[in-house]
KEPALUM-786955 format. One record per atom (N, C-alpha, C): residue number from 1; residue in three letters; atom name; x, y, z. Coordinates in Angstrom, 2 decimals. Example, Ala and Ser with C-alpha at 12.3 -4.5 7.8 and 13.67 -1.06 7.14 Angstrom:
KEPALUM-786955
<site 1, "ALA", "N", <13.19, -5.69, 7.80>>
<site 1, "ALA", "CA", <12.30, -4.50, 7.80>>
<site 1, "ALA", "C", <13.20, -3.30, 7.80>>
<site 2, "SER", "N", <12.85, -2.25, 7.08>>
<site 2, "SER", "CA", <13.67, -1.06, 7.14>>
<site 2, "SER", "C", <12.90, 0.03, 7.87>>
END
This chain:
KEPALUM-786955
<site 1, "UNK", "N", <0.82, -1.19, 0.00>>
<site 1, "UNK", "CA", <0.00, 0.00, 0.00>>
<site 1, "UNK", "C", <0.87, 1.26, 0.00>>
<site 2, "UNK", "N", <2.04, 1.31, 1.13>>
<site 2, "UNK", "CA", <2.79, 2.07, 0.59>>
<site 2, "UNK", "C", <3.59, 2.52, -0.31>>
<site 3, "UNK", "N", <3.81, 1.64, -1.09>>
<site 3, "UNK", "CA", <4.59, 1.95, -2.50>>
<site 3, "UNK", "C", <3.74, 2.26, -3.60>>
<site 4, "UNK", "N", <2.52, 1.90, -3.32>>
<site 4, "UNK", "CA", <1.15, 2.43, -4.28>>
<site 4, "UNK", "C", <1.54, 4.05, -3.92>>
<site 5, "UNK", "N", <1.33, 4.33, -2.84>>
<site 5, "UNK", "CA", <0.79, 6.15, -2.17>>
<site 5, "UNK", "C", <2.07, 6.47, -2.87>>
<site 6, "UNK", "N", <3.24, 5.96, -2.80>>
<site 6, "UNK", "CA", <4.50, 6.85, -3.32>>
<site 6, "UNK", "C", <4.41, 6.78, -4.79>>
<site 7, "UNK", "N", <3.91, 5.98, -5.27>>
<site 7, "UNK", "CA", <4.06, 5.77, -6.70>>
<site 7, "UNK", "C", <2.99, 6.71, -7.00>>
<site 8, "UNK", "N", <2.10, 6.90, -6.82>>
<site 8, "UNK", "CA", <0.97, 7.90, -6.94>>
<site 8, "UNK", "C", <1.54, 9.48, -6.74>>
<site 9, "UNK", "N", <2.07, 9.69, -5.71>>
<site 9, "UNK", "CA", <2.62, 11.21, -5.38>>
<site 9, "UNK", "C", <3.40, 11.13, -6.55>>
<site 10, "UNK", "N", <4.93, 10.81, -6.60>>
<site 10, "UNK", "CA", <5.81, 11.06, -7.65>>
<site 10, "UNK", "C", <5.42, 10.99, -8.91>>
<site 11, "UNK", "N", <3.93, 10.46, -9.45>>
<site 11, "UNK", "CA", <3.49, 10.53, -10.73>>
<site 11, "UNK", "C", <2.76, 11.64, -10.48>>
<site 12, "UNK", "N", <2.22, 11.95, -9.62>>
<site 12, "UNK", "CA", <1.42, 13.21, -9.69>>
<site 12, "UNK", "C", <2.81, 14.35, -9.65>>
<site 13, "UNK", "N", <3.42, 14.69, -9.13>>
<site 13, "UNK", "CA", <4.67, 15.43, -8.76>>
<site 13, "UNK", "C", <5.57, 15.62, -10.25>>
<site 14, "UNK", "N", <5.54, 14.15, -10.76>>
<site 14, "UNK", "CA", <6.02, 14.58, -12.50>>
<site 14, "UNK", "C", <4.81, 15.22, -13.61>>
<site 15, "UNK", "N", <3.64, 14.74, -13.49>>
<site 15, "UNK", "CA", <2.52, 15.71, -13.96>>
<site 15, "UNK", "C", <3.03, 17.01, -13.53>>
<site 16, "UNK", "N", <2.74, 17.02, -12.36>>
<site 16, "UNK", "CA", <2.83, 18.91, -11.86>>
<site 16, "UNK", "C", <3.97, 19.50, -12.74>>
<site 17, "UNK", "N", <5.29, 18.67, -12.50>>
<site 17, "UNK", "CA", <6.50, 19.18, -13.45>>
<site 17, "UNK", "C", <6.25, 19.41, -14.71>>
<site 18, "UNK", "N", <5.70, 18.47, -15.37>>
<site 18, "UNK", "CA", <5.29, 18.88, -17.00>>
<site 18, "UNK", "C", <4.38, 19.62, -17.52>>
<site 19, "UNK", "N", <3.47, 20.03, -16.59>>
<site 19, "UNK", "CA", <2.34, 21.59, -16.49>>
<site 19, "UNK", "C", <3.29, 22.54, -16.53>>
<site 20, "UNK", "N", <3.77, 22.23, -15.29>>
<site 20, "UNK", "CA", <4.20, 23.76, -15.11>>
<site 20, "UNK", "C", <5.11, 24.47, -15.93>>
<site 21, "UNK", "N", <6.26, 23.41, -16.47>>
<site 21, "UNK", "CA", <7.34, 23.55, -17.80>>
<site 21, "UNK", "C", <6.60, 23.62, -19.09>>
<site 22, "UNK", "N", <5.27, 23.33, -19.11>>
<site 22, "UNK", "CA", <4.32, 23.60, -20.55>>
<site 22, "UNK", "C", <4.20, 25.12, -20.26>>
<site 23, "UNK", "N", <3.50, 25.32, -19.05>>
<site 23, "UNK", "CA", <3.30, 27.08, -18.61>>
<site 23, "UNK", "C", <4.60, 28.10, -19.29>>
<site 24, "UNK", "N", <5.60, 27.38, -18.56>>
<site 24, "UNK", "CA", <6.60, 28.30, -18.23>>
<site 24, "UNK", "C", <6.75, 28.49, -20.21>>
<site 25, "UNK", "N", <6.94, 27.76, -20.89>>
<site 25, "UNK", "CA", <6.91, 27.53, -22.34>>
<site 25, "UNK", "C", <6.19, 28.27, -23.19>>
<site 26, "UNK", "N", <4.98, 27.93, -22.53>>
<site 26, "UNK", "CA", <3.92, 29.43, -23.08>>
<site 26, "UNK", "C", <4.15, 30.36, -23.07>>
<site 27, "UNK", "N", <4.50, 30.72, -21.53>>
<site 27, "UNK", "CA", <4.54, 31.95, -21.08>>
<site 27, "UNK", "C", <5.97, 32.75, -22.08>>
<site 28, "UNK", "N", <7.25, 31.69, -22.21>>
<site 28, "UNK", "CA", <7.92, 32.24, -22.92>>
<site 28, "UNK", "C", <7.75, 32.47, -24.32>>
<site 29, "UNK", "N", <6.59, 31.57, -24.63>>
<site 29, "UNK", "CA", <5.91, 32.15, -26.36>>
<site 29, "UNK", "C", <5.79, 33.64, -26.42>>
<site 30, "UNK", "N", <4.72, 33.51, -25.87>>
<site 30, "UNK", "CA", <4.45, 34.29, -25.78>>
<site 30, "UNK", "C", <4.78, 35.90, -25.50>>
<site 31, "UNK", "N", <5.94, 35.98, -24.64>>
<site 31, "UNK", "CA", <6.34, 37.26, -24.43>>
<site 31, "UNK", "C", <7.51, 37.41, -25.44>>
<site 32, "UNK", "N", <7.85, 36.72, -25.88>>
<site 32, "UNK", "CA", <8.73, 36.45, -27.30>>
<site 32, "UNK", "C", <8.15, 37.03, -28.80>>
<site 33, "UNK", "N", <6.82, 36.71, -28.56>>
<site 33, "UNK", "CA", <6.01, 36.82, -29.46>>
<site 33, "UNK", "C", <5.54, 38.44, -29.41>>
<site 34, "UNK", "N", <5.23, 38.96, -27.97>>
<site 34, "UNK", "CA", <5.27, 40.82, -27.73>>
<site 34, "UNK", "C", <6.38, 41.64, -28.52>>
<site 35, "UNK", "N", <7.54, 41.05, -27.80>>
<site 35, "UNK", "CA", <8.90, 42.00, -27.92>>
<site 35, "UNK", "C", <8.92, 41.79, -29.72>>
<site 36, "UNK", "N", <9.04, 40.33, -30.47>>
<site 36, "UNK", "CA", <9.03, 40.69, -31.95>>
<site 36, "UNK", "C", <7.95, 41.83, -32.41>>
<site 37, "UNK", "N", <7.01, 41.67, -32.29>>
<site 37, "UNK", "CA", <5.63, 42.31, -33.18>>
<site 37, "UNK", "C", <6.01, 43.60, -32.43>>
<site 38, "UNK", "N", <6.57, 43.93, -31.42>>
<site 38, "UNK", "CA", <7.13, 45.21, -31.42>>
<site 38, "UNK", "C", <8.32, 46.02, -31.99>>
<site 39, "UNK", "N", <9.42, 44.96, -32.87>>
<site 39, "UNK", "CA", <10.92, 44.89, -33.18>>
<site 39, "UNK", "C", <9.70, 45.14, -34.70>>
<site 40, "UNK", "N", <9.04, 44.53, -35.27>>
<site 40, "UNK", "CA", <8.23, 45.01, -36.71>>
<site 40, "UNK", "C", <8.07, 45.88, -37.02>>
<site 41, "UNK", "N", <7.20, 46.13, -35.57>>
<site 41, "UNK", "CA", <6.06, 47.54, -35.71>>
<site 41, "UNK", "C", <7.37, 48.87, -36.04>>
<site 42, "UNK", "N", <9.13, 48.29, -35.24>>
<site 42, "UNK", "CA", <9.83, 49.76, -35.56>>
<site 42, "UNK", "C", <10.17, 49.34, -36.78>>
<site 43, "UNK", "N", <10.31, 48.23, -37.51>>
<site 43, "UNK", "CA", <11.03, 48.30, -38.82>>
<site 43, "UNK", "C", <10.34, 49.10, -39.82>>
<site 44, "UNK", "N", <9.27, 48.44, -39.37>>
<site 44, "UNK", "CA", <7.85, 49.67, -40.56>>
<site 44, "UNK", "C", <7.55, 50.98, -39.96>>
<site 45, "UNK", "N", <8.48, 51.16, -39.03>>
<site 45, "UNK", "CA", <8.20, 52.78, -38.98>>
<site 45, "UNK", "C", <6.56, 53.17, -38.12>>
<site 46, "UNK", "N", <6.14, 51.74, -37.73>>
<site 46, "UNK", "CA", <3.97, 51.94, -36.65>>
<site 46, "UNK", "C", <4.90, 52.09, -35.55>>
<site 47, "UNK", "N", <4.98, 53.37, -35.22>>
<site 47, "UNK", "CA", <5.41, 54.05, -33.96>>
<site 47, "UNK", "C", <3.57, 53.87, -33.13>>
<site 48, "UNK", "N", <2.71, 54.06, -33.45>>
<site 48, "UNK", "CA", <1.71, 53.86, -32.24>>
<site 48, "UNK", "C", <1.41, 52.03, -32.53>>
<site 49, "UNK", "N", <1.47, 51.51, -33.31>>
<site 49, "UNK", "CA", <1.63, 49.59, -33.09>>
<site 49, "UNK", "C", <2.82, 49.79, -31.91>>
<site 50, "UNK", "N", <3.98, 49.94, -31.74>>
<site 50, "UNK", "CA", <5.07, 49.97, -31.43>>
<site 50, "UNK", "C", <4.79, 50.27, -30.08>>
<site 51, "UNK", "N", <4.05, 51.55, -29.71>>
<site 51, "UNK", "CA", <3.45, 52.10, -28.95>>
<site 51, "UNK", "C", <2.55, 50.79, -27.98>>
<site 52, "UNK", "N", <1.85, 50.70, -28.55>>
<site 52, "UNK", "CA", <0.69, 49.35, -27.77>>
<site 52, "UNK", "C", <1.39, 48.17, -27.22>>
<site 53, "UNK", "N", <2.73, 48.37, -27.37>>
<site 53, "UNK", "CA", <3.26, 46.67, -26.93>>
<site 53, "UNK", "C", <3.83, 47.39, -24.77>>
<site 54, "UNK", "N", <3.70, 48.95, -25.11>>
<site 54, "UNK", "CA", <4.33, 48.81, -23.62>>
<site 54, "UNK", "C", <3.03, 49.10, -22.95>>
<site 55, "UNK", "N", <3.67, 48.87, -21.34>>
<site 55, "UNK", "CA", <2.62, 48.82, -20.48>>
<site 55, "UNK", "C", <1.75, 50.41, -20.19>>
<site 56, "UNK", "N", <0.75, 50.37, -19.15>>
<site 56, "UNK", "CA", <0.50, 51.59, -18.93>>
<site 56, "UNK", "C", <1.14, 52.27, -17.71>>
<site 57, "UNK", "N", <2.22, 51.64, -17.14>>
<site 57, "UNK", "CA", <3.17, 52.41, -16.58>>
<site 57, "UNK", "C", <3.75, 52.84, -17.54>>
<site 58, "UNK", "N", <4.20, 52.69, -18.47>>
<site 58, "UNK", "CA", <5.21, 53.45, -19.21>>
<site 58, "UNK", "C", <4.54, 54.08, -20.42>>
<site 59, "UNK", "N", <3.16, 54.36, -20.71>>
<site 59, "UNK", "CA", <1.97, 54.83, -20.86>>
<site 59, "UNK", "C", <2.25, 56.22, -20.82>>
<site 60, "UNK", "N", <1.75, 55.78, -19.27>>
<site 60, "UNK", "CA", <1.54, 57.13, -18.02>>
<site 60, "UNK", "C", <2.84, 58.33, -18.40>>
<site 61, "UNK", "N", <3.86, 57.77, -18.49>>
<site 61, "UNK", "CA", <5.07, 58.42, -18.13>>
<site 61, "UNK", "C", <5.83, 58.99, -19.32>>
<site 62, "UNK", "N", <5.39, 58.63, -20.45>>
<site 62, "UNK", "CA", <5.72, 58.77, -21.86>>
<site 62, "UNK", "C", <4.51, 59.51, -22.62>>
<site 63, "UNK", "N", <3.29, 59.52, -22.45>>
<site 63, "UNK", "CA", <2.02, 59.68, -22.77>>
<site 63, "UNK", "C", <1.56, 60.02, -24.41>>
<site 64, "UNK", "N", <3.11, 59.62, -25.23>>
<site 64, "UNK", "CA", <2.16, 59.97, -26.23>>
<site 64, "UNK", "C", <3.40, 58.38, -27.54>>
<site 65, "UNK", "N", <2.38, 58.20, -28.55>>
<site 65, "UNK", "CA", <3.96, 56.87, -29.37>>
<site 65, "UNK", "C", <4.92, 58.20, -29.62>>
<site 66, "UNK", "N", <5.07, 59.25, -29.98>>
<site 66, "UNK", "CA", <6.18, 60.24, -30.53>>
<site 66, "UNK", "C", <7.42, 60.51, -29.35>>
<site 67, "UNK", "N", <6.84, 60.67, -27.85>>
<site 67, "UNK", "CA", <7.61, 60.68, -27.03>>
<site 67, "UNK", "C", <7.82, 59.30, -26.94>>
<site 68, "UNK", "N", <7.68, 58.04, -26.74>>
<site 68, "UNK", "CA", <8.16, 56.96, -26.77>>
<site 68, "UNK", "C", <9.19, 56.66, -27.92>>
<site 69, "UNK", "N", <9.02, 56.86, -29.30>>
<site 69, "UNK", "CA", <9.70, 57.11, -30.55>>
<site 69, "UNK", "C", <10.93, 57.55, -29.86>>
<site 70, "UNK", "N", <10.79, 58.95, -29.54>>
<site 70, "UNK", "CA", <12.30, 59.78, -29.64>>
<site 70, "UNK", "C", <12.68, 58.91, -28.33>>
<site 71, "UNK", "N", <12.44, 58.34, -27.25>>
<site 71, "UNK", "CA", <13.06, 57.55, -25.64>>
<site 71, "UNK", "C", <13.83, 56.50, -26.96>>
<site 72, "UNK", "N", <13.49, 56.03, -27.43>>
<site 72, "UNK", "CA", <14.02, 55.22, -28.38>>
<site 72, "UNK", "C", <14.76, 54.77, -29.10>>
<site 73, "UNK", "N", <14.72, 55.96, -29.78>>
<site 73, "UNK", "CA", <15.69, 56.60, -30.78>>
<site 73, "UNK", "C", <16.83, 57.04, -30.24>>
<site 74, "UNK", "N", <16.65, 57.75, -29.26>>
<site 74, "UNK", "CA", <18.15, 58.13, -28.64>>
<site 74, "UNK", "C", <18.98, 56.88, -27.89>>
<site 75, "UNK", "N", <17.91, 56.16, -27.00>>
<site 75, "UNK", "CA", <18.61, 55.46, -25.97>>
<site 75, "UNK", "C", <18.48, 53.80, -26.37>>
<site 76, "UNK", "N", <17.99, 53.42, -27.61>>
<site 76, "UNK", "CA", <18.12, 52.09, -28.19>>
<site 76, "UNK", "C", <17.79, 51.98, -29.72>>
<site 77, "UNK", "N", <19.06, 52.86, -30.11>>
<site 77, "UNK", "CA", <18.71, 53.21, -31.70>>
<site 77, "UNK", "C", <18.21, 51.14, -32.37>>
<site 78, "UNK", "N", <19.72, 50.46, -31.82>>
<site 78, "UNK", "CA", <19.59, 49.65, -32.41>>
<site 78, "UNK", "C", <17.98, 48.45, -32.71>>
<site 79, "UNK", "N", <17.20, 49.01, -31.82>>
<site 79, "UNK", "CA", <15.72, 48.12, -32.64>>
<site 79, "UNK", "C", <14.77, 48.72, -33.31>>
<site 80, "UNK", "N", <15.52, 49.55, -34.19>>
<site 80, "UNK", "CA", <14.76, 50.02, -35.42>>
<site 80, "UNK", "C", <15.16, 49.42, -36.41>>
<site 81, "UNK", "N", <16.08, 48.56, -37.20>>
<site 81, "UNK", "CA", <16.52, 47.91, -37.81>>
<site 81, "UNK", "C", <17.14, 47.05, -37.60>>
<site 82, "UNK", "N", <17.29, 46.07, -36.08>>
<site 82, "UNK", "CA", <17.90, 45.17, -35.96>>
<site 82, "UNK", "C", <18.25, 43.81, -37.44>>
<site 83, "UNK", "N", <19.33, 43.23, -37.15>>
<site 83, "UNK", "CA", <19.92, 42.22, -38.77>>
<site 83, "UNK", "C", <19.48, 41.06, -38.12>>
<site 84, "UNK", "N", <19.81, 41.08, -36.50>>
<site 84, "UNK", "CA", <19.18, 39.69, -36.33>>
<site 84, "UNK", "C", <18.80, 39.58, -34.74>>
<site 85, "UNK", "N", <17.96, 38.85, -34.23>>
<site 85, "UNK", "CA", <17.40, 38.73, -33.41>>
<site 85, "UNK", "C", <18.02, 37.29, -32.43>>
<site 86, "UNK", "N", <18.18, 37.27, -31.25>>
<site 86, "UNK", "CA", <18.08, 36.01, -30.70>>
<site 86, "UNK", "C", <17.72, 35.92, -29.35>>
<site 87, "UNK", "N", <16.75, 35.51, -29.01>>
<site 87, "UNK", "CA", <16.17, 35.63, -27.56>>
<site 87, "UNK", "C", <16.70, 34.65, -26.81>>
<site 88, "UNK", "N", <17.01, 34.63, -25.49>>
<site 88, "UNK", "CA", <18.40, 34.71, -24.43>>
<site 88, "UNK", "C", <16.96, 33.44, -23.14>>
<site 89, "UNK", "N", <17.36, 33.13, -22.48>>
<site 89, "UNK", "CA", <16.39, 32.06, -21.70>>
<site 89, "UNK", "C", <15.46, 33.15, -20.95>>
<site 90, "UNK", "N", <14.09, 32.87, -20.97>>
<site 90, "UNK", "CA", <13.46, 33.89, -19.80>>
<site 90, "UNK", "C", <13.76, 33.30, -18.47>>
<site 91, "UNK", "N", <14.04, 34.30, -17.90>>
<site 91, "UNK", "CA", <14.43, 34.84, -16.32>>
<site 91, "UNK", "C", <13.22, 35.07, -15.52>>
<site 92, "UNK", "N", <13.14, 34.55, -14.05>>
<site 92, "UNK", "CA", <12.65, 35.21, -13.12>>
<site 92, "UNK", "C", <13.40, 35.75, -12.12>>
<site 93, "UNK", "N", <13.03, 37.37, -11.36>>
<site 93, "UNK", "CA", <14.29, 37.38, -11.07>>
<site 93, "UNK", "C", <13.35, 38.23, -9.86>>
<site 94, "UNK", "N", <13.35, 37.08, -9.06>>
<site 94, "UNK", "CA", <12.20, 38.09, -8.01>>
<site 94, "UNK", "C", <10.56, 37.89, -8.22>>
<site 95, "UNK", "N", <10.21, 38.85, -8.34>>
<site 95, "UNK", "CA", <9.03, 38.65, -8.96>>
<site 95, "UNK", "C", <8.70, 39.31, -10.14>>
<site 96, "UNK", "N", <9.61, 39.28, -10.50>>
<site 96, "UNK", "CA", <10.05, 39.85, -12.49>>
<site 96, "UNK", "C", <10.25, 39.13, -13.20>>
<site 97, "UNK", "N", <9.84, 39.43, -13.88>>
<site 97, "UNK", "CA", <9.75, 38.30, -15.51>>
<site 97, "UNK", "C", <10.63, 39.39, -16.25>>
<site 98, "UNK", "N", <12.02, 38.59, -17.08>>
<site 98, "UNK", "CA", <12.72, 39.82, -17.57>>
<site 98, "UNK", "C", <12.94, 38.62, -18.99>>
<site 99, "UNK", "N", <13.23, 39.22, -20.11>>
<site 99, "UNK", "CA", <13.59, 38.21, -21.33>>
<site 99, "UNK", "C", <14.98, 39.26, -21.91>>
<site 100, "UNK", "N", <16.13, 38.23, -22.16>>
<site 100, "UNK", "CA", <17.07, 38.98, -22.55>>
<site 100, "UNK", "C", <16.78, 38.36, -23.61>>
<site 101, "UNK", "N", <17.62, 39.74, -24.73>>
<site 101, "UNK", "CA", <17.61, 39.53, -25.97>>
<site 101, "UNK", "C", <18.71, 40.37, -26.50>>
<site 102, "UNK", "N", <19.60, 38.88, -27.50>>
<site 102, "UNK", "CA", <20.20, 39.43, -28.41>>
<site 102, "UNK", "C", <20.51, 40.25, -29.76>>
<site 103, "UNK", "N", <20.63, 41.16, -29.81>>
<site 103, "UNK", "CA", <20.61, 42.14, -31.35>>
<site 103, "UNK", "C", <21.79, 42.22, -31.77>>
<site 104, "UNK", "N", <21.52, 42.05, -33.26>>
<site 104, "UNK", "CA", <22.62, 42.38, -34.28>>
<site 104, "UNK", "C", <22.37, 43.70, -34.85>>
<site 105, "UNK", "N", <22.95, 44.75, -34.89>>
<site 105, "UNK", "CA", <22.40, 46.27, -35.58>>
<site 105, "UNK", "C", <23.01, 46.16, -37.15>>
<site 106, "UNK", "N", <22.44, 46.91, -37.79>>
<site 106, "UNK", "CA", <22.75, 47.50, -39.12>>
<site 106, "UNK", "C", <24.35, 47.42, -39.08>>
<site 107, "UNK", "N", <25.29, 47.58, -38.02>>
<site 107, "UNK", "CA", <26.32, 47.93, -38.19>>
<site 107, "UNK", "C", <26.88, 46.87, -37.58>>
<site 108, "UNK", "N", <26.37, 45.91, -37.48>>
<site 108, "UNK", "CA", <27.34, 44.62, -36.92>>
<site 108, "UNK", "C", <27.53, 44.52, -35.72>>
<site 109, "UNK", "N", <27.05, 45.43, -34.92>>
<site 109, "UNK", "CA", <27.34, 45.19, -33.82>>
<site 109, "UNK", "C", <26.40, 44.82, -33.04>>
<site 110, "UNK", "N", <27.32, 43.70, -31.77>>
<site 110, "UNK", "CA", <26.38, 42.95, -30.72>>
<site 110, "UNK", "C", <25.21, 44.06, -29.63>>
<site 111, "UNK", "N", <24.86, 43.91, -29.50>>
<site 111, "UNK", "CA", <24.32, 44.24, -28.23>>
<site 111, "UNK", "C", <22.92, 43.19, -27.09>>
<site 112, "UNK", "N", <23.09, 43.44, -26.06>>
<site 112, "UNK", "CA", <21.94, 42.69, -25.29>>
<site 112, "UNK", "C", <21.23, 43.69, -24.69>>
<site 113, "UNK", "N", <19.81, 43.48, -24.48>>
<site 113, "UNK", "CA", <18.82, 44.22, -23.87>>
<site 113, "UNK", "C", <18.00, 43.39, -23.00>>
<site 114, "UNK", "N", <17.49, 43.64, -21.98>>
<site 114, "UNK", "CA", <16.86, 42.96, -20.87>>
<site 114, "UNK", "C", <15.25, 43.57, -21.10>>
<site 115, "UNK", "N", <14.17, 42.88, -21.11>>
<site 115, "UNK", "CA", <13.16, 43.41, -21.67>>
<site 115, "UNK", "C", <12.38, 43.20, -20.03>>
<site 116, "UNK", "N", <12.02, 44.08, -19.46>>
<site 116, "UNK", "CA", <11.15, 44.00, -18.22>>
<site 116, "UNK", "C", <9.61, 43.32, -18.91>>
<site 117, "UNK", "N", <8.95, 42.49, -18.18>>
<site 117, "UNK", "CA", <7.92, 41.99, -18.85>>
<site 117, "UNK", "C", <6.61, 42.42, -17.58>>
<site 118, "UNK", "N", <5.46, 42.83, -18.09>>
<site 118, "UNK", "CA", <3.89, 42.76, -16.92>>
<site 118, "UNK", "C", <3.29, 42.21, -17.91>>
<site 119, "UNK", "N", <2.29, 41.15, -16.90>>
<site 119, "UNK", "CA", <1.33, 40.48, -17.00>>
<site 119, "UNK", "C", <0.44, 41.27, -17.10>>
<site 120, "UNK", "N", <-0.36, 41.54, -17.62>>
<site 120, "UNK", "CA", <-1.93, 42.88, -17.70>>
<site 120, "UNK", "C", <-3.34, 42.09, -17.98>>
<site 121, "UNK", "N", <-3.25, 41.28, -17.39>>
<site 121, "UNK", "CA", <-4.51, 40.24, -17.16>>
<site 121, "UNK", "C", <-4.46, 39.17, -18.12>>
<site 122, "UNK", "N", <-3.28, 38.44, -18.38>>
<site 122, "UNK", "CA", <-3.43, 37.30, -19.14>>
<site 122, "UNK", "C", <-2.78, 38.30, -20.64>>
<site 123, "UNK", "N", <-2.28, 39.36, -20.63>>
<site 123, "UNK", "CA", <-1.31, 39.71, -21.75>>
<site 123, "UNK", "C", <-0.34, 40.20, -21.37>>
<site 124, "UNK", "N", <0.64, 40.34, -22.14>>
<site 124, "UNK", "CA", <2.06, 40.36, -21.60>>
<site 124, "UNK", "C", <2.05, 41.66, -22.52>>
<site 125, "UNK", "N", <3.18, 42.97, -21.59>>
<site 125, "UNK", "CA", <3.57, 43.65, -22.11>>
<site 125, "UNK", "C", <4.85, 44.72, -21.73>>
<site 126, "UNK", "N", <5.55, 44.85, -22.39>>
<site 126, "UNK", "CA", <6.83, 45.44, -21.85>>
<site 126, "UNK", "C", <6.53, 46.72, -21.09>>
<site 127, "UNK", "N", <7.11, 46.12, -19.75>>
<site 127, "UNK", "CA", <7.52, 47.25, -18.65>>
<site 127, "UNK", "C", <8.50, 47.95, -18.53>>
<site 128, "UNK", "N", <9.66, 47.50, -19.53>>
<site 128, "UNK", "CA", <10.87, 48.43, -19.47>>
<site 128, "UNK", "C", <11.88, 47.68, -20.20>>
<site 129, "UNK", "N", <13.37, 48.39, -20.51>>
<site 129, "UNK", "CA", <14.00, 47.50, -21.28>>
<site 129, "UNK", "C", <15.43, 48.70, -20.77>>
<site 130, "UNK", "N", <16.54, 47.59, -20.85>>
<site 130, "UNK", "CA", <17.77, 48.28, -20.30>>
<site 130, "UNK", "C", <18.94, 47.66, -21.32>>
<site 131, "UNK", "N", <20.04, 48.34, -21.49>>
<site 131, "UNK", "CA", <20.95, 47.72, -22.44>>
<site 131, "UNK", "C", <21.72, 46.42, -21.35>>
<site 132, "UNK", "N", <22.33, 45.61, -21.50>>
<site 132, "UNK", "CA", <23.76, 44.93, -20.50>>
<site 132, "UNK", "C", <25.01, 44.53, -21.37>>
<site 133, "UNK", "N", <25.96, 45.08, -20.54>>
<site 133, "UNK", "CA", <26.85, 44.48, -21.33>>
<site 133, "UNK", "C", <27.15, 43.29, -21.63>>
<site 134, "UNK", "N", <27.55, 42.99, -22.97>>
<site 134, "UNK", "CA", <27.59, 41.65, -23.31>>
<site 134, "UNK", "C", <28.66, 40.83, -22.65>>
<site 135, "UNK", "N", <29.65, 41.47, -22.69>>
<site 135, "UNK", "CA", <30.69, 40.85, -21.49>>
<site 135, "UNK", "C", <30.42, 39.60, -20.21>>
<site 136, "UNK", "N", <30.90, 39.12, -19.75>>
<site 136, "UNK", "CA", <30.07, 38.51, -18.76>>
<site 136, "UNK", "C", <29.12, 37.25, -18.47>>
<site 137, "UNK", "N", <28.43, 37.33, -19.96>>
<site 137, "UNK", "CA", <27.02, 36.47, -20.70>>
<site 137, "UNK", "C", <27.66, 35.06, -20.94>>
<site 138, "UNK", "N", <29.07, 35.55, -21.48>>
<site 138, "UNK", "CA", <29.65, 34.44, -22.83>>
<site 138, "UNK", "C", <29.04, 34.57, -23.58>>
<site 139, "UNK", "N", <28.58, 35.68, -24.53>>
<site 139, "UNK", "CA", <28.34, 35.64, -25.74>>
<site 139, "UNK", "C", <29.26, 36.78, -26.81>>
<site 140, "UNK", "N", <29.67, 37.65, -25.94>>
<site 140, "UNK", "CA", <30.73, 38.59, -26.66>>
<site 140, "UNK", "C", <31.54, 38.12, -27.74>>
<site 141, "UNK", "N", <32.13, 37.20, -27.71>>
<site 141, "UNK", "CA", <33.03, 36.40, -28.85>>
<site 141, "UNK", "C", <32.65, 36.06, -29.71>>
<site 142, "UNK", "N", <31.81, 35.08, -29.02>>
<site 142, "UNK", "CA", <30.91, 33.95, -30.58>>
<site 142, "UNK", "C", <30.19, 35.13, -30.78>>
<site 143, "UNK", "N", <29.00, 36.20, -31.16>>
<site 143, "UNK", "CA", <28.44, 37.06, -31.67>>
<site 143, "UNK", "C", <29.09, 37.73, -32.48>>
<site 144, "UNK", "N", <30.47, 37.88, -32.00>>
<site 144, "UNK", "CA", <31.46, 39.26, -32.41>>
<site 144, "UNK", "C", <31.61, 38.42, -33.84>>
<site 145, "UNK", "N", <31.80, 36.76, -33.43>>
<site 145, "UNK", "CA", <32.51, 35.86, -34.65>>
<site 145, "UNK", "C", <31.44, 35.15, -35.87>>
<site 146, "UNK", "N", <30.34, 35.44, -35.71>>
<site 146, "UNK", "CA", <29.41, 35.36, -36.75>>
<site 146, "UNK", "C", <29.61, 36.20, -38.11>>
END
């Protein structure tokens, strides 16, 4: 009887594991799926598409896509034309959901960005985004060597 009850928990316990790694999977679709259709919206120049992918904290604080545009433009030229894209493992880091991501710019060069992620009732949308240096990652080299 007891090796029934254990055999029962640890199959339930590997279920739970394979939910929750389906979740976590989604969940990384999905916010994968935000940050591109927002990397589009700048290639084509839909500054208010572009606009709709951040949250309404950063809404509030930016209040219009033109002031978001120029935050942009100055302080992360490179995802207006990124050459290539590669998204980095999602992170929890606290109670933050952060997705790093790798960019290739027009000019060859590496860079990484940390994409702050909010949940807004079952949609995901960027709360913020910071450059990091690539240094550090282990990716500086091999990127540099593509």
């Amino acid at each position: 009887m007891r090796m029934l009850s254990l055999t029962a928990v640890l199959s339930g316990s590997a279920t739970l594991s394979a939910v929750m790694a389906m979740a976590q999977e989604d969940r990384g679709a999905a916010i994968r799926s935000v940050i591109d259709r927002q990397l589009e919206a700048f290639r084509a120049g839909d500054l208010p598409r572009a606009y709709g992918f951040v949250s309404r904290r950063i809404r509030g604080q930016l209040h219009s896509p033109q002031l978001f545009a120029q935050l942009m433009l100055t302080g992360f030229p490179m995802v207006w034309d990124p050459k290539r894209v590669t998204f980095l493992p999602l992170r929890q880091d606290g109670g933050a959901t952060r997705q790093r991501v790798l960019i290739r710019d027009a000019g060859g060069q590496t860079h990484v960005l940390e994409y702050d992620m909010a949940d807004a009732g079952g949609t995901w949308q960027i709360d913020g985004v910071r450059t990091l240096p690539a240094v550090g990652l282990g990716l500086h080299r091999a990127a540099r060597a593509e």
